[in-house]
C-alpha positions in Angstrom: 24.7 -7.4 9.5 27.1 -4.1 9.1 29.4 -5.7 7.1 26.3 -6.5 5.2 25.6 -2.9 5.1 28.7 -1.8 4.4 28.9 -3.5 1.3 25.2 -2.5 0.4 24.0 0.4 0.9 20.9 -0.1 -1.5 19.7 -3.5 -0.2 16.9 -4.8 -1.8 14.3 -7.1 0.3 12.9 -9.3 -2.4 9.3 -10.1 -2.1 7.7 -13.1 -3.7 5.8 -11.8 -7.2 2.2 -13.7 -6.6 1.7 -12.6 -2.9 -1.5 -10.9 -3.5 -2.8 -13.5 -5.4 -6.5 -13.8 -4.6 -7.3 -10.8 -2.5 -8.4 -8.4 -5.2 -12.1 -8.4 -4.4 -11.0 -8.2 -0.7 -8.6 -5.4 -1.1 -11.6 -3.8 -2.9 -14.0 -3.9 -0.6 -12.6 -3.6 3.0 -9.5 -1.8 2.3 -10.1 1.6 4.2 -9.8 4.7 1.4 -7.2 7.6 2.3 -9.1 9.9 4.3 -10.2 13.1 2.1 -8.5 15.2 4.2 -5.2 13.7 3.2 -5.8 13.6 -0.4 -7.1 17.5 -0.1 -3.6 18.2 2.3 -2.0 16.1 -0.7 -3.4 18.2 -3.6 -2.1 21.6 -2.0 1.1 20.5 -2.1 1.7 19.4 -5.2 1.3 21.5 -8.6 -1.5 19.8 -9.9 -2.7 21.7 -13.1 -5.4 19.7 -14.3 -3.4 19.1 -17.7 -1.1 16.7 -16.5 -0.3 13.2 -16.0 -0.5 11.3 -12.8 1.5 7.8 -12.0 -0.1 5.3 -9.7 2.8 2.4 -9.0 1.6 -0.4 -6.7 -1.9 0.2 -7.1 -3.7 -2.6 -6.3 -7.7 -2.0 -7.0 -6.9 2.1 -7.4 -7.4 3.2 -4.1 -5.6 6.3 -5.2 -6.0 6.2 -9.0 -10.0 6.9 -8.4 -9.4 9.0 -5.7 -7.3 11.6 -7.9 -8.4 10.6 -11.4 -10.5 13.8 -12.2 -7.2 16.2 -11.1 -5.2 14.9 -14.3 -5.8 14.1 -17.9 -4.1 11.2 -17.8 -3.3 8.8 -15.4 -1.4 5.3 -15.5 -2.5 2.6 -12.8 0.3 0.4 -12.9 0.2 -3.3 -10.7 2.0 -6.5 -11.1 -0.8 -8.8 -10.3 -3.1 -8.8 -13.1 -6.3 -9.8 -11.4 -6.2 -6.5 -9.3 -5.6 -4.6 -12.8 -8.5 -6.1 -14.7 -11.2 -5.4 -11.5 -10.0 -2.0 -11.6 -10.7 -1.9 -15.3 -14.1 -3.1 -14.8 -15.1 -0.9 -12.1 -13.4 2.2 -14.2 -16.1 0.9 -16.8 -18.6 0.5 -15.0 -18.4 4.4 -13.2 -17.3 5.8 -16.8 -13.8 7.0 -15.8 -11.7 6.9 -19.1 -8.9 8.7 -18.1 -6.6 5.9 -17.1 -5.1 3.2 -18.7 -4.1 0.0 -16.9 -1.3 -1.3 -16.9 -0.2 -4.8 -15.7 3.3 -4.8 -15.0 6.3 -4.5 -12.1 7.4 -0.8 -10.9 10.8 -1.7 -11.7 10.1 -2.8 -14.9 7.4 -0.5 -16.5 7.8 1.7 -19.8 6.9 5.3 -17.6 6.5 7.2 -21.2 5.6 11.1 -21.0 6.4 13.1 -17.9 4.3 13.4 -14.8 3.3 15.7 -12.4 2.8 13.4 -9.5 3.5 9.7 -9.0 2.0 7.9 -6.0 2.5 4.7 -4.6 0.0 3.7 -1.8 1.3 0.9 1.0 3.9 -0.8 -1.2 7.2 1.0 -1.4 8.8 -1.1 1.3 8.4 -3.8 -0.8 9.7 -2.3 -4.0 13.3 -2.4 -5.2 13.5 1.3 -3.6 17.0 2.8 -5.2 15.8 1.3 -8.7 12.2 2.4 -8.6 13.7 6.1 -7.8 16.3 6.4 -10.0 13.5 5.5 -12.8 11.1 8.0 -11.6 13.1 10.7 -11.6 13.5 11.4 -15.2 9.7 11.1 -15.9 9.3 14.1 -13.1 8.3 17.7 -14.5 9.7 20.5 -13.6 8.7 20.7 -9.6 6.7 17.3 -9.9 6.4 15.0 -6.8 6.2 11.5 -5.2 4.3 10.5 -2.5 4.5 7.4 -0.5 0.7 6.9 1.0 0.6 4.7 4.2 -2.3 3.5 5.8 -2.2 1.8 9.2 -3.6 -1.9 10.1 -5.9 -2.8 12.1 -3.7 -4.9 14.6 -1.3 -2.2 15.2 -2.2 -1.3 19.2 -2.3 -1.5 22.3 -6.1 -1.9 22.9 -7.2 -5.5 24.2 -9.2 -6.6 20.8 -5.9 -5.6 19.0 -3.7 -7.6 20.8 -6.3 -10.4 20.4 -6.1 -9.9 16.5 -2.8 -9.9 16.4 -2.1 -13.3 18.8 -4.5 -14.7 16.2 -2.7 -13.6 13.1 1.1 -14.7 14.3 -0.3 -17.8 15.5 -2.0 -18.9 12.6 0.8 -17.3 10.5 3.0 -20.3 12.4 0.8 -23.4 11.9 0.5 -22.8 8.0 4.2 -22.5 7.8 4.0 -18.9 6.1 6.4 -16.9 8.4 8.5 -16.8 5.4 5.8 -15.0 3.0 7.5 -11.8 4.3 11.2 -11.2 4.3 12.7 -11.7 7.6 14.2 -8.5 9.1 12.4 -5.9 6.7 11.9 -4.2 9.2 15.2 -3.4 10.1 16.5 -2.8 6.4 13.5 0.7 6.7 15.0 1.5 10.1 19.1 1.2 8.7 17.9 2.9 5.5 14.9 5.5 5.8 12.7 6.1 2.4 13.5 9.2 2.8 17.2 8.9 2.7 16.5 6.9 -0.5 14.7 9.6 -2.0 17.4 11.9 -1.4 19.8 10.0 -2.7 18.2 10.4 -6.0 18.6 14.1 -5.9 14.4 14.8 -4.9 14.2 17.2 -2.0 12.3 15.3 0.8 9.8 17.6 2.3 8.5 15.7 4.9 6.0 13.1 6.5 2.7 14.5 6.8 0.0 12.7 9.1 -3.8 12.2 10.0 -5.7 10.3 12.4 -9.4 9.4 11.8 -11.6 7.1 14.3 -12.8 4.4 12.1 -15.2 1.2 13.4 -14.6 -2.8 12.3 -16.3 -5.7 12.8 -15.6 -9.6 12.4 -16.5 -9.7 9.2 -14.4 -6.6 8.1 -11.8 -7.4 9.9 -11.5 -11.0 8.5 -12.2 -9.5 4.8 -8.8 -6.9 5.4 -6.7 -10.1 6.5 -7.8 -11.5 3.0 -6.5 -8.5 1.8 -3.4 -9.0 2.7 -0.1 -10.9 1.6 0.8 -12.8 4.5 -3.2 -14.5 5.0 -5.2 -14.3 2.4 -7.3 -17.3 1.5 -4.7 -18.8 -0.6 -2.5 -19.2 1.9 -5.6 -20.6 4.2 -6.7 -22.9 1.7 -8.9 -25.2 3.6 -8.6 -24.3 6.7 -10.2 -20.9 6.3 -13.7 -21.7 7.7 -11.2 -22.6 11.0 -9.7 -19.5 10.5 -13.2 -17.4 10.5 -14.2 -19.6 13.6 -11.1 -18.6 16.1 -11.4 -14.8 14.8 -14.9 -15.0 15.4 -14.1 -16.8 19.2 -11.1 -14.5 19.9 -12.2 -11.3 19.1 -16.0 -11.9 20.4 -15.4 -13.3 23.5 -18.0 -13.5 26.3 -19.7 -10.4 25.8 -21.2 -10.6 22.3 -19.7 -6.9 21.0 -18.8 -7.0 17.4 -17.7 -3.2 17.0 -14.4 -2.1 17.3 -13.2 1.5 17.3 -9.6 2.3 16.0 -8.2 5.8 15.7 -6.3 5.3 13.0 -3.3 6.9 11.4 -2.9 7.6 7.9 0.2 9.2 5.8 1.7 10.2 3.0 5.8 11.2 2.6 6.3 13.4 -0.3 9.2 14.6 -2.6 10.3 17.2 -4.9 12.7 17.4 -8.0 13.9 20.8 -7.7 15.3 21.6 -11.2 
């Protein structure tokens, strides 16, 4: 491993392309939004003018793209899985927000065009080529423009008992399916040798820090079982048939013997941002 480092200091964990295939209406709908009182810390941090051009990379059903739309003229949503692209379309439709154009395409591979005053990318850095994704960015930044990385917690992260039930679930069914592999073994590790924010810096951006906010926020069966869909690692593609099984041990595991379907979690939200200073 550090002579694996040694002779890589930008390592790349490479992520399958298609795994968020068929969670776009379950990303939509029981996905938690950023609390407002990140997006307000957020917007008095960065220059945000009201003339200028915002850049949503990663962004899945535009979590962040509708939250910020109206603060910029122009915004680009830009995600590699093209069913998540065309919902957001629809939905921009249907709410009359023509501010943003869609773009189906990888981070690392998108034309970026004008210059921008902010470019976000919600959840999904960790799985972006990092060093590459920067280096492009950086160019496209206005004078004092920003990136922030948003990160929102999951539900299974914690120590309370229904947690630890969750998660037992999740790995276990994650091992009879055979889809351990879905996420790149020791990712983990590669964030904790190399820190985005030593990535960031190596670009040149000034890292100003990681700013956080805890709300309390209440699940149930069927929410929790819709933000599993959600996700890469057990959605119902990689279910397949066996999903109504799935639904059943959730529904056994988490339930239990005294009936309560409402779960409290105080949980943490937050965003990393970074400045180019010339």
């Amino acid at each position: 491993m550090e002579g694996e480092w040694e002779k890589d200091e930008y390592r790349v964990m490479l992520y399958q392309s298609d795994l968020y295939k068929g969670t776009a209406e379950y990303y939509e709908r029981y996905r938690p939004p950023y609390p407002q009182v990140l997006l307000d810390d957020l917007r008095a941090r960065v220059p945000i003018t009201a003339a200028g051009r915002l850049l949503d990379l990663a962004c899945g059903t535009g979590q962040i793209t509708f939250a910020l739309a109206s603060e910029f003229v122009e915004v680009v949503a830009v995600d590699q899985e093209v069913e998540s692209i065309e919902l957001a379309r629809r939905k921009a439709a249907t709410l009359g927000v023509d501010n943003i154009d869609w773009v189906a395409a990888s981070a690392e591979r998108v034309s970026l065009g004008s210059l921008f005053e902010l470019v976000a990318i919600g959840n999904a850095f960790h799985r972006l080529e990092r060093g590459l994704v920067v280096r492009r960015l950086v160019p496209r930044l206005q004078p004092g423009g920003c990136v922030a990385l948003l990160w929102a917690g999951t539900p299974w992260r914690g120590a309370l008992p229904w947690q630890l039930d969750l998660a037992e679930t999740l790995q276990r069914w994650q091992h009879k399916l055979g889809a351990d592999d879905r996420v790149p073994q020791g990712w983990r590790q590669v964030i904790d040798r190399d820190p985005h924010a030593e990535v960031l810096r190596r670009t040149g951006l000034a890292y100003e820090g990681r700013f956080e906010f805890t709300v309390s926020q209440w699940w149930t069966v069927e929410s929790l079982t819709g933000f599993v869909y959600s996700t890469s690692f057990l959605n119902r593609t990689v279910l397949g048939q066996h999903a109504d099984e799935f639904e059943n041990d959730m529904r056994a595991r988490l339930i239990g013997s005294d009936g309560n379907d409402s779960f409290r979690q105080d949980s943490t939200f937050a965003y990393e941002l970074a400045r180019i200073t010339i």
